[in-house]
N, C-alpha and C positions, 0 to 999 in steps of 0.2 A: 753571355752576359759580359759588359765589359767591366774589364781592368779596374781597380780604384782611383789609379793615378791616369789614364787614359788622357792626357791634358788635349786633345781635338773632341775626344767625347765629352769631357768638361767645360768645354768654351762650347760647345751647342746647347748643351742641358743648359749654362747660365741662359744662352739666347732663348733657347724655349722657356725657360722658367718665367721672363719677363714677356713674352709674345714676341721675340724680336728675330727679323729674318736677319738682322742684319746692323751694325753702328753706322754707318757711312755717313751717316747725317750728323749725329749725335754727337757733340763736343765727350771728350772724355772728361772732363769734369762736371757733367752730370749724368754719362752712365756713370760713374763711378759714384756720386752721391746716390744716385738713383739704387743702389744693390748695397746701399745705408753702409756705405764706407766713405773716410772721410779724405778728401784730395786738395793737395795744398801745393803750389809751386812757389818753391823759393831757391835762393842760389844754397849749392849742395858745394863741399869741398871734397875732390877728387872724388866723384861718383855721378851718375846720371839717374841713380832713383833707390829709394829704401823703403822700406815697412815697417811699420811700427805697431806691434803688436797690443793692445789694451785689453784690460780689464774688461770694458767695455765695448768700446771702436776702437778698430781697426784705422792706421791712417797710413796714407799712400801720397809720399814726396816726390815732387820730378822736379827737377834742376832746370829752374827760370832762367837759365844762360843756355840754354839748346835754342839754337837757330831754328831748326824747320823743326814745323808742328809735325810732322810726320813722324819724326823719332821721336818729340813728346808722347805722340799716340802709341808709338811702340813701347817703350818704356812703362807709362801707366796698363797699359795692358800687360806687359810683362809681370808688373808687381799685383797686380787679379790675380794672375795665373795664381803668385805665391799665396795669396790670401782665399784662395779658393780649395787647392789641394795643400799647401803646407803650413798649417795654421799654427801657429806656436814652435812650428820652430826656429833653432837658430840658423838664421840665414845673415852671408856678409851683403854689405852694401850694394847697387849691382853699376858695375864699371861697364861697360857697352864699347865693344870695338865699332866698328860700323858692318862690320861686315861677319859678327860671331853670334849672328840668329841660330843658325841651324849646326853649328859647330860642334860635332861631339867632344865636349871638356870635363867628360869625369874623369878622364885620369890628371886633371890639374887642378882639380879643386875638391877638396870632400865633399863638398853640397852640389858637384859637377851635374848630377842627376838631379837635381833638383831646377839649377839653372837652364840645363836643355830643356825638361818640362814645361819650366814657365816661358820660353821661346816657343817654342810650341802652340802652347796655348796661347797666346798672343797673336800668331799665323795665323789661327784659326779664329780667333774672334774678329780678328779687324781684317780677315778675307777670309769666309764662311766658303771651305772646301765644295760645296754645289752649287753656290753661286759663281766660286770665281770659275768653276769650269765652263759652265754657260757663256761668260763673258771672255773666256780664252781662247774658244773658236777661231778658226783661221791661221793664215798660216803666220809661223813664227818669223819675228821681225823685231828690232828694236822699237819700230812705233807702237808695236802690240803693247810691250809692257811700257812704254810712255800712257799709254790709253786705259790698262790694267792699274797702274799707279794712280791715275789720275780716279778712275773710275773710285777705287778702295780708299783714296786718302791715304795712301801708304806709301815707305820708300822704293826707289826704284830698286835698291839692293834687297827688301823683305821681299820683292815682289817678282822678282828674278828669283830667287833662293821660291818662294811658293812653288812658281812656273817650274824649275826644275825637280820638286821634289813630288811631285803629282805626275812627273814624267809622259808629259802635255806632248815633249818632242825632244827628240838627242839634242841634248846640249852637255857643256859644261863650263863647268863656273870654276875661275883662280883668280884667287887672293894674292897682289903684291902688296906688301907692304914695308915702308920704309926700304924700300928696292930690292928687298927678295922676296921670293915666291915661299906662301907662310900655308895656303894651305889650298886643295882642289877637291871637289867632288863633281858627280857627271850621274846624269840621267842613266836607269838600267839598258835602256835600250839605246844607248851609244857605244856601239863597240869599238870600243880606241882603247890603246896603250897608253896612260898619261907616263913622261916622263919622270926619270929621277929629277924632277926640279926644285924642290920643297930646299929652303934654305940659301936659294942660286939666287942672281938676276934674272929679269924675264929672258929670254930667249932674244939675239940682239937684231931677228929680224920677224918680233912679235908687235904689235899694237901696244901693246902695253909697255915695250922699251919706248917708242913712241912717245908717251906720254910722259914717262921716267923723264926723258933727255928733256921735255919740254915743261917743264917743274909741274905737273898736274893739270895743265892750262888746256882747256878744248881746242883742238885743234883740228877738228872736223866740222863742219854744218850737220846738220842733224838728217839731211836725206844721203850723208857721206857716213852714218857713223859707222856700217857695216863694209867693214877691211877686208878684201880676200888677202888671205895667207895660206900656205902651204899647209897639208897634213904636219910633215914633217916637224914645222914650228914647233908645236907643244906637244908632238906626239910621236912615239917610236912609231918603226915599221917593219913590219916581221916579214919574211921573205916573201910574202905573199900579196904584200902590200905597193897598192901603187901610191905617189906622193900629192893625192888629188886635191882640188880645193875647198879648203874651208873659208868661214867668215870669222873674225874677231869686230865686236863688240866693246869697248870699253866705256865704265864706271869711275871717270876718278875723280877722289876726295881729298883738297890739299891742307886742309885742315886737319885730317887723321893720317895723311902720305899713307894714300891706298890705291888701290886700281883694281876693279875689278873688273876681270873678263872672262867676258859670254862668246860661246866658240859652238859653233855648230856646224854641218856640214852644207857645202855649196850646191 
């Protein structure tokens, strides 16, 4: 039997409950009318989405000053999440890094467990785990999750963070932000050392210093965007090891000064 708070079990029972395999089509403000909650976008001051709990209705705010619909859609599904498994309680406003979907932050926030949850469930509703496997076939490439993004209506960073946590193919995924390296995770089956880097600059002969030096700006073509680098770049090497080729990937956002990189082996 599963879990009560289960939030991937959660975001398919809502989809079955309504007959749906899936949103992809569906504006979020009327699945969200549609599951008799009510969705209002107006400008929000310092937050990207909240809940308001009634008597009555339920109402779910996303912040009319978000550029791409994509994080809108993430956002509104994130606050489902909370109205679906955490009904009545107290929950703060939800501030959205760009890149702290799948981040574990209970130890920074009391309602930490509750925030990962509703991330979760929001993965799972706007990329329905046996769909997106189907459509993740093939071999790994940035144009895959160009294709997976586009396919789900989702961001390239929720959809990279999916792709690795379904552990589809060794990869892994770090976080620069505002020019250090804030946070990494990697696929079970990528056997690498990640570096002491967490709090550093990226590594001065990474993709991602790369883009540091060049203030956020793409500075690849998009059949270039996969960089061979060295193991060694982001990764120890224990005697055993030889310093073979990887690829870096880079994400960056100069709006949040992020960078995220996707690092797999050659």
């Amino acid at each position: 039997m599963a879990q009560k708070n289960n939030p991937q079990y959660e975001a398919r029972l809502l989809l079955n409950k309504f007959g749906l395999d899936d949103i992809i089509d569906i504006p979020m403000s009327d699945f969200v009318s549609g599951i008799d909650l009510i969705y209002m976008e107006e400008p929000l001051n310092n937050c990207d989405g909240k809940i308001i709990f009634g008597d009555k209705k339920t109402i779910i705010k996303v912040d009319s000053q978000i550029k791409f619909e994509q994080r809108k859609r993430f956002v509104a599904a994130h606050e489902v999440g909370h109205a679906v498994m955490h009904h009545n309680m107290a929950l703060p406003d939800d501030v959205f890094s760009n890149f702290n979907l799948f981040k574990n932050i209970e130890n920074h926030l009391k309602t930490g467990q509750q925030e990962l949850e509703a991330n979760l469930f929001a993965s799972e509703l706007l990329m329905p785990t046996k769909l997106f496997k189907e459509e993740a076939k093939g071999k790994f490439s940035p144009l895959l999750i160009k294709q997976l993004s586009e396919k789900f209506n989702s961001s390239l960073t929720a959809t990279a963070f999916k792709y690795m946590e379904m552990n589809l193919h060794p990869i892994c995924l770090i976080l620069t932000e505002k020019g250090r390296v804030k946070y990494w995770k990697k696929s079970e089956d990528l056997h690498v050392f990640v570096k002491g880097c967490t709090k550093l600059p990226p590594p001065s002969d990474s993709v991602a210093m790369e883009y540091l030096q060049q203030d956020y700006q793409f500075i690849y073509k998009f059949e270039e965007k996969a960089q061979t680098i060295n193991k060694s770049t982001w990764f120890d090497l224990k005697t055993y090891d030889e310093d073979t080729d990887f690829y870096e990937y880079c994400i960056p956002t100069k709006s949040h000064q992020t960078i995220l990189s996707i690092i797999w082996e050659y």
